[in-house]
C-alpha positions as CSV (number, residue, x, y, z in Angstrom):
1,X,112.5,111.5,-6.5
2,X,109.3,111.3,-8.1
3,X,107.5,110.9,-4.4
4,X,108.8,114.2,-3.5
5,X,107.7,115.4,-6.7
6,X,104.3,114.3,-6.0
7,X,104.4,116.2,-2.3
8,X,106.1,119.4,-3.2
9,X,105.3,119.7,-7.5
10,X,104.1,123.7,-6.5
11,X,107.9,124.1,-5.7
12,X,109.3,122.3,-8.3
13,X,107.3,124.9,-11.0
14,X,107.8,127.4,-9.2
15,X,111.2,127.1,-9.7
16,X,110.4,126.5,-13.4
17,X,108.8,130.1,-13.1
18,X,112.5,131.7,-11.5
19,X,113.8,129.9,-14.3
20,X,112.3,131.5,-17.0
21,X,112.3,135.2,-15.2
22,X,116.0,134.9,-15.3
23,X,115.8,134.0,-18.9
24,X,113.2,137.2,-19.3
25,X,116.2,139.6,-17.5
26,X,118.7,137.9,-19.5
27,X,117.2,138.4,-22.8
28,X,115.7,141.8,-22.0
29,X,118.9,143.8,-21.5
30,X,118.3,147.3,-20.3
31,X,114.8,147.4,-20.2
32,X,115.1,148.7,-16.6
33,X,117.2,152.1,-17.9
34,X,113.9,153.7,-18.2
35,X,113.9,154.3,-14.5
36,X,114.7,157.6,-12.8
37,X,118.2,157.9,-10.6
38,X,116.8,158.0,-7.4
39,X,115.2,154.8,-7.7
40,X,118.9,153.1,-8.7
41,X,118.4,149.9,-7.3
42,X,116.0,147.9,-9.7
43,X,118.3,148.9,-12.7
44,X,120.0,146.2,-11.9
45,X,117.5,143.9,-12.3
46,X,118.6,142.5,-16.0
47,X,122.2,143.0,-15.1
48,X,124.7,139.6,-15.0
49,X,124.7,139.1,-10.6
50,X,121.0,139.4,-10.6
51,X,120.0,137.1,-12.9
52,X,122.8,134.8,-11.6
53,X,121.3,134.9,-8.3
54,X,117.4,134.2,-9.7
55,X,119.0,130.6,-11.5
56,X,120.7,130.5,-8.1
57,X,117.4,130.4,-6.6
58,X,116.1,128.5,-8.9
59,X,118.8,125.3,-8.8
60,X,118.3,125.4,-4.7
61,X,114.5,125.6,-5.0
62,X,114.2,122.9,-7.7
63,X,116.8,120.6,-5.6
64,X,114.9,121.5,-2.9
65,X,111.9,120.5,-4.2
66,X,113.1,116.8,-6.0
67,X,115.3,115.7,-3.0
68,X,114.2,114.8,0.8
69,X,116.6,117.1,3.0
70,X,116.3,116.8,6.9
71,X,117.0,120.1,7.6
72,X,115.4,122.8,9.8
73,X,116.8,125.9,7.6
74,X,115.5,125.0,4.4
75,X,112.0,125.6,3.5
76,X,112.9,129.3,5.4
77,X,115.6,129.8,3.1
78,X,113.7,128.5,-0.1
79,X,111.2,130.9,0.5
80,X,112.7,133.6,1.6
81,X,115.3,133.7,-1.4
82,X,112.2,132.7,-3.6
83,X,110.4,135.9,-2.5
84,X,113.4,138.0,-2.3
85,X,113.8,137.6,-6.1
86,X,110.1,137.6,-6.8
87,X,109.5,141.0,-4.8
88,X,112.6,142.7,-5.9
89,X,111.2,141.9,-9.6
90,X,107.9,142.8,-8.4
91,X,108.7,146.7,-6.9
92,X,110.8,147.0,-10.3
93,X,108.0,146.2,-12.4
94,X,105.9,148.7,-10.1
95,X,108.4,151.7,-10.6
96,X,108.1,151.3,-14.2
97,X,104.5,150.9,-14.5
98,X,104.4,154.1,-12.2
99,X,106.6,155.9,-14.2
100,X,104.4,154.9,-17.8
101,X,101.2,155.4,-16.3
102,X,100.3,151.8,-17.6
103,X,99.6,148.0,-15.9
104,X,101.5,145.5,-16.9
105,X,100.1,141.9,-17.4
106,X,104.1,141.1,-16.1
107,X,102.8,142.5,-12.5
108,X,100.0,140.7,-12.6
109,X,101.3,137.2,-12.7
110,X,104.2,138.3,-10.5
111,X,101.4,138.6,-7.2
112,X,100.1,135.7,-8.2
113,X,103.7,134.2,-7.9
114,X,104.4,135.9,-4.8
115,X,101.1,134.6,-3.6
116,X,101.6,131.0,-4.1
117,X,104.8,131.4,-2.6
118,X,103.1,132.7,0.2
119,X,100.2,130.2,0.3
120,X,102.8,127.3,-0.3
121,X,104.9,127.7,2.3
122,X,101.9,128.4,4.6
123,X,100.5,125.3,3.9
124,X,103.4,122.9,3.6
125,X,103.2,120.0,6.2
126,X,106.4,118.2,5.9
């Protein structure tokens, strides 16, 4: 375990990081409300499924990233699931930073989530 730790650590926190959005969404209840109607999908994003799926993601991704699995699908799945939650979060945080004329230091560190992701699973050998 702690030789795949060594290979794939950028995984293993960035599953640390899904962990603690979830626990932001969880804690945070309707902080997405603001939000007009027409833009009705990221309301949900602190609701119970979402933030279900992000520890979801995050369980897979941090098993992913401690075990050794010989298995074609699974860096494809990690990181699409991985930026599925992290750009669904992302274009919520943009509607409401659109909607209150001001930039959010939460957007901020969310493309520079998204872009490790990206750069990660770019660069990944195994």
């Amino acid at each position: 375990m702690k030789e795949n730790y060594n290979k794939k650590y950028i995984w293993f926190w960035l599953s640390m990081a899904t962990f603690n959005l979830a626990g932001f969404t969880a804690t945070i209840p309707k902080s997405f409300d603001i939000l007009p109607s027409f833009i009705g999908a990221f309301k949900y994003l602190d609701d119970v499924p979402m933030v279900t799926f992000e520890i979801l993601v995050a369980f897979f991704t941090l098993y992913t990233s401690l075990t050794h699995i010989k298995n074609k699908w699974i860096k494809p799945t990690r990181t699409a699931s991985l930026m599925f939650v992290w750009v669904y979060f992302l274009l919520g945080l943009l509607s409401i930073d659109v909607i209150t004329h001001i930039f959010s230091l939460g957007l901020g560190f969310t493309i520079v989530i998204i872009g490790l992701i990206l750069t990660t699973a770019y660069m990944e050998g195994d």
